[in-house]
C-alpha positions in Angstrom: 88.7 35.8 86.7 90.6 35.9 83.8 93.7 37.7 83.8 92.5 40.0 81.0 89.5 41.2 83.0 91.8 42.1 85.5 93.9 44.6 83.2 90.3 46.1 82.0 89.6 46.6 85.4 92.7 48.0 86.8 92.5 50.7 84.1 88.7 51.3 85.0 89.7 52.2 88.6 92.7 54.6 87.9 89.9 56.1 85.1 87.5 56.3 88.0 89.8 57.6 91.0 90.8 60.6 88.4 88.3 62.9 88.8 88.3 62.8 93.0 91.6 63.0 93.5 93.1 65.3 90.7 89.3 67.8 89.5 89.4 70.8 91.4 85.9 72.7 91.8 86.0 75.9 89.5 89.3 74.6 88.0 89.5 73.5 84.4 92.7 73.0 83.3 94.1 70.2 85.5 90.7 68.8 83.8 91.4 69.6 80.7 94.9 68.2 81.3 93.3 64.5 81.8 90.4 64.6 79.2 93.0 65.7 76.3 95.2 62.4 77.7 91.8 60.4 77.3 91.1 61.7 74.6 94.6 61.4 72.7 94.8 58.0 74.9 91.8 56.7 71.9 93.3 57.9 68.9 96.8 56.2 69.6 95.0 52.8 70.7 93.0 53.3 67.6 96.3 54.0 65.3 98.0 50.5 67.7 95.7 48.5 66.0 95.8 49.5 62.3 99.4 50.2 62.3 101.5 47.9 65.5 99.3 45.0 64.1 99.0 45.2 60.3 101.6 47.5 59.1 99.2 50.0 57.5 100.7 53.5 58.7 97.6 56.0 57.8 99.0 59.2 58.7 95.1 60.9 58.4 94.1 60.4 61.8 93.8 63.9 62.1 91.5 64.5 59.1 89.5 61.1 60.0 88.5 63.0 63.5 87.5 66.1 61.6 85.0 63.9 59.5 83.6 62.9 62.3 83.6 66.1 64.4 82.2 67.9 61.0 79.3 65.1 60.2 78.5 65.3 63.8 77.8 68.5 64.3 76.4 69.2 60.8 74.3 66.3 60.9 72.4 67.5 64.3 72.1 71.1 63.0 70.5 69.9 59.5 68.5 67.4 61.3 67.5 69.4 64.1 68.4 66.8 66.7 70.9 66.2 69.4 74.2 65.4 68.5 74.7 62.1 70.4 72.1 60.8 67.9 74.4 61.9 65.1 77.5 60.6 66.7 77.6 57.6 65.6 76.8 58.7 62.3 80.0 60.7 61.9 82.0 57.6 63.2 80.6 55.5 60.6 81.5 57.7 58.1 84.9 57.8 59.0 84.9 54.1 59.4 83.7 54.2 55.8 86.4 56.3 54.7 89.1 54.2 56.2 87.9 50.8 54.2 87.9 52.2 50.9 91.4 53.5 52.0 92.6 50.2 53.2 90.8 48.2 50.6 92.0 50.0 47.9 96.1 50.0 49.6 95.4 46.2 50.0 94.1 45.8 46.7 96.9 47.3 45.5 99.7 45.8 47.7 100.7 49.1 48.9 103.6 49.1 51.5 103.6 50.8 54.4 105.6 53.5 53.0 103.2 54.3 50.2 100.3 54.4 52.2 101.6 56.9 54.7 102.2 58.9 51.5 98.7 58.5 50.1 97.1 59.3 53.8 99.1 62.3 54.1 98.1 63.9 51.0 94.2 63.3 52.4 95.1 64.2 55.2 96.4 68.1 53.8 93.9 67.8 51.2 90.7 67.0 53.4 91.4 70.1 55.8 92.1 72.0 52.8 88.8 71.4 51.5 87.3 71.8 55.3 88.7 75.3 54.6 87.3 76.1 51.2 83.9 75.2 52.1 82.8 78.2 54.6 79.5 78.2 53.8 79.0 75.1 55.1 82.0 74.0 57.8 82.7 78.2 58.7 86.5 77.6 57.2 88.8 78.4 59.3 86.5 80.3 62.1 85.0 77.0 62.6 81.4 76.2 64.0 80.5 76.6 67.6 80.0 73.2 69.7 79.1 72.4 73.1 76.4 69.9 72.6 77.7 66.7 73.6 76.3 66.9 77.3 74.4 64.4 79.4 72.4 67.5 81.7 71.4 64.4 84.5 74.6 63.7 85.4 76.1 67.1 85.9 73.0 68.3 88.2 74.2 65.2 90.5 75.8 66.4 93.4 80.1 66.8 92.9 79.4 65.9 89.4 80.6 69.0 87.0 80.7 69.1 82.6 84.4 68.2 82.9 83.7 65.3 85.2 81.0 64.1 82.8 83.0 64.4 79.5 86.3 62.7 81.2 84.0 59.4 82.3 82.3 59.6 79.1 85.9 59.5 77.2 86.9 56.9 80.0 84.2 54.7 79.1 84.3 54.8 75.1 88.5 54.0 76.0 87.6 50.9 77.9 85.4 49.6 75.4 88.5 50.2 72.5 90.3 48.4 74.6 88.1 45.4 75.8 87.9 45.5 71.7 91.5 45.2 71.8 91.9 42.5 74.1 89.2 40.5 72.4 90.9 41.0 68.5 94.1 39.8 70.1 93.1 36.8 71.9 90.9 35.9 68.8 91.6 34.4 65.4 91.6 38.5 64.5 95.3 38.9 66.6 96.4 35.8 65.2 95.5 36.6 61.8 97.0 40.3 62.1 100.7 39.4 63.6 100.9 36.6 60.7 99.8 39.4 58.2 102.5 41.4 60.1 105.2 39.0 60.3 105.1 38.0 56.1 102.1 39.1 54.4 103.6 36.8 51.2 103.3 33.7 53.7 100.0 34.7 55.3 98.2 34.5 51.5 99.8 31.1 50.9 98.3 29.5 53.4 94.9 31.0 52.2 94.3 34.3 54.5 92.4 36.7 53.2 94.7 39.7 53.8 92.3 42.1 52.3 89.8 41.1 54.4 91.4 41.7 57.5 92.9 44.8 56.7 90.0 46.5 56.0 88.5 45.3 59.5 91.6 46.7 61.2 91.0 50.0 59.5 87.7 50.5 59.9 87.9 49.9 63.6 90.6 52.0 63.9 88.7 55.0 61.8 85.5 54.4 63.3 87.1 54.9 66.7 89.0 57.8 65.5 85.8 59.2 64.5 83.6 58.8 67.2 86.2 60.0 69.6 86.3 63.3 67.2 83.4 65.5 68.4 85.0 65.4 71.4 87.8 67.8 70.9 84.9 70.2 69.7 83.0 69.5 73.0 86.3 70.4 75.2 87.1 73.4 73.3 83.9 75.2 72.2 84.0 74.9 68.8 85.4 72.7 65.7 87.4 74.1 63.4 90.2 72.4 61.2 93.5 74.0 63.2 92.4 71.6 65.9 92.8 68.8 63.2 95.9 69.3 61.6 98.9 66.7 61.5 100.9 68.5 63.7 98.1 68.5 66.3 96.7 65.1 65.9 99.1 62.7 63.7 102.5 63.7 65.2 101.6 63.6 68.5 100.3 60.2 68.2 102.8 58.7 66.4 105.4 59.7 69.0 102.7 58.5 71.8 102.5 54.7 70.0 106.0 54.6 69.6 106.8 56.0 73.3 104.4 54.1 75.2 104.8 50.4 72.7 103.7 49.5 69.7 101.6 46.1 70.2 100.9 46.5 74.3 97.5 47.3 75.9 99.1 50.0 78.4 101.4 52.1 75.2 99.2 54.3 73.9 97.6 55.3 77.4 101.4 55.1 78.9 102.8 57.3 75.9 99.5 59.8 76.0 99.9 60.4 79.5 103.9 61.1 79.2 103.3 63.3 76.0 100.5 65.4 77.1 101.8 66.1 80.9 105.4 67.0 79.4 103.7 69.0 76.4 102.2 70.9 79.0 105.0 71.3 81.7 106.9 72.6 78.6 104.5 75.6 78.0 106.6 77.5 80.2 109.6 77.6 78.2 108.4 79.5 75.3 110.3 79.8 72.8 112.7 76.7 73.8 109.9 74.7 74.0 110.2 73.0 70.7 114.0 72.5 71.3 113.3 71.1 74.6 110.9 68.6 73.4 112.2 67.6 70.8 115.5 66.6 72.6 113.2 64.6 75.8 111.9 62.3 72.5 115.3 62.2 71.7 116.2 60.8 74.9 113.5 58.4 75.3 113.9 56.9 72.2 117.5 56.4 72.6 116.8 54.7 76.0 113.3 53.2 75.8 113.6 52.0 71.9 111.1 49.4 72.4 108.6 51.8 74.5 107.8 52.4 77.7 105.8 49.1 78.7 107.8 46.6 77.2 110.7 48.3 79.2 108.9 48.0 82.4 107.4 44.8 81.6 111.3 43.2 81.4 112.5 44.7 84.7 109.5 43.3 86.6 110.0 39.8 85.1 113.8 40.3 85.7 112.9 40.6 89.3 109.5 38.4 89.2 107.3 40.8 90.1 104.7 39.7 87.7 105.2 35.7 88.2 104.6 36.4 91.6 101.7 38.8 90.7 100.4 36.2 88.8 100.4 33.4 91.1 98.5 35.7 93.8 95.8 36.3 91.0 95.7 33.1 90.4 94.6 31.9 94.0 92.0 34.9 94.3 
């Protein structure tokens, strides 16, 4: 088997052994603990691949996931259907969104400093106008959503919503990241680091740098907006303080950079870290802030390159993986 599959299915069976050994029966926030590091565990592989791997920083990701929350949930209650029919219809429509975004910052040579600018001004100005329209999104108060259930399942035995919703975000992360594995051992990874490494030098060998651009940003979107309706689903409702940039684009950022930009494990490493100290920080209070901001401080003093690349040097320092490897190799 193909040491690849073998990542893919490592992650499939800690996804897997979640739910038995952490879900409690009548307790939801352990649950909720896990499907928020799923969920957040999507955006940031979503953001690896547009940003670690072509230098396009879009710092929307919040407003992208309300698009495809809003169009959701709109879409089934104009159309009268269920919203897993309109899901993908929302995440197409944030895919569309992010290519005329990274076509036009291609077009225009745009560096990655510019277009961080021009996403963040969506960004504000998209959940501004989420706000102004409340005859159609309910503004601030949101719409009520809880849709985005597969009934069969949870009248299995053991099977609950939470348990449900967390496999159902497990499964939508593997396939991002079989996605990613395939891009990177494809002429798609080869063609992103080059664009990466000197964008001048890529185009003079006759790559079309627009061209693969765009397809890194509309993956990344259309992820970012299919895994959207979700936060609605494990809240309740969707309203646009669930979107914001310090909710969604912050948090993500310092997951990528925590966990490692360009590595299959980062963004589900640095989601995992964020969220569970996020959490353990609650009780705090008031020095929460102070305290979390000085734990990034710390591990980006001593883990600049991320998590996974740091662990991934100490086990080839002592030849834990070469020897992992060769055992893999003889299965």
């Amino acid at each position: 088997m193909n040491r690849n599959y073998y990542r893919l299915a490592i992650v499939a069976l800690v996804l897997a052994l979640i739910p038995p050994l952490f879900f409690a029966p009548g307790v939801s926030y352990i649950a909720r603990i896990f499907i928020l590091m799923a969920l957040y565990a999507i955006l940031t592989t979503a953001l690896n691949i547009v940003f670690g791997h072509t230098d396009q920083l879009l710092l929307f990701t919040g407003a992208v996931a309300a698009i495809g929350a809003y169009t959701t949930a709109l879409g089934a209650q104009w159309l009268g259907v269920s919203p897993w029919i309109t899901l993908l219809l929302g995440a197409s429509f944030a895919g569309i969104v992010g290519i005329v975004v990274t076509y036009v910052a291609a077009i225009r040579n745009l560096t990655v400093i510019v277009i961080s600018i021009l996403t963040l001004a969506l960004q504000f100005s998209l959940i501004e106008l989420i706000n102004s329209l409340r005859d159609v999104t309910g503004g601030v108060t949101g719409l009520m959503f809880n849709d985005l259930r597969i009934r069969p399942l949870e009248n299995l035995p053991w099977f609950t919503e939470d348990i449900v919703l967390f496999y159902t975000l497990g499964a939508i992360l593997l396939a991002l990241l079989a996605l990613y594995q395939y891009l990177m051992n494809s002429k798609y990874g080869l063609a992103f680091e080059m664009i990466r490494q000197d964008e001048t030098a890529a185009k003079s060998i006759g790559l079309n740098v627009v061209k693969y651009k765009v397809i890194a940003g509309f993956i990344a979107t259309f992820a970012i907006g299919l895994a959207g309706p979700f936060f609605g689903q494990l809240s309740g409702f969707i309203g646009p303080g669930t979107f914001t940039f310090n909710n969604i684009d912050v948090m993500i950022l310092i997951m990528l950079i925590v966990g490692g930009l360009r590595t299959m494990y980062g963004p589900l490493i640095g989601a995992a870290v964020i969220i569970y100290l996020n959490e353990q920080l609650r009780n705090f209070a008031e020095y929460r802030s102070i305290l979390f901001g000085l734990l990034l401080m710390a591990l980006f003093l001593y883990f600049r390159q991320g998590l996974v690349p740091f662990a991934e040097r100490y086990l080839d320092k002592y030849g834990v993986r070469q020897r992992a490897t060769d055992l893999l190799a003889r299965s």
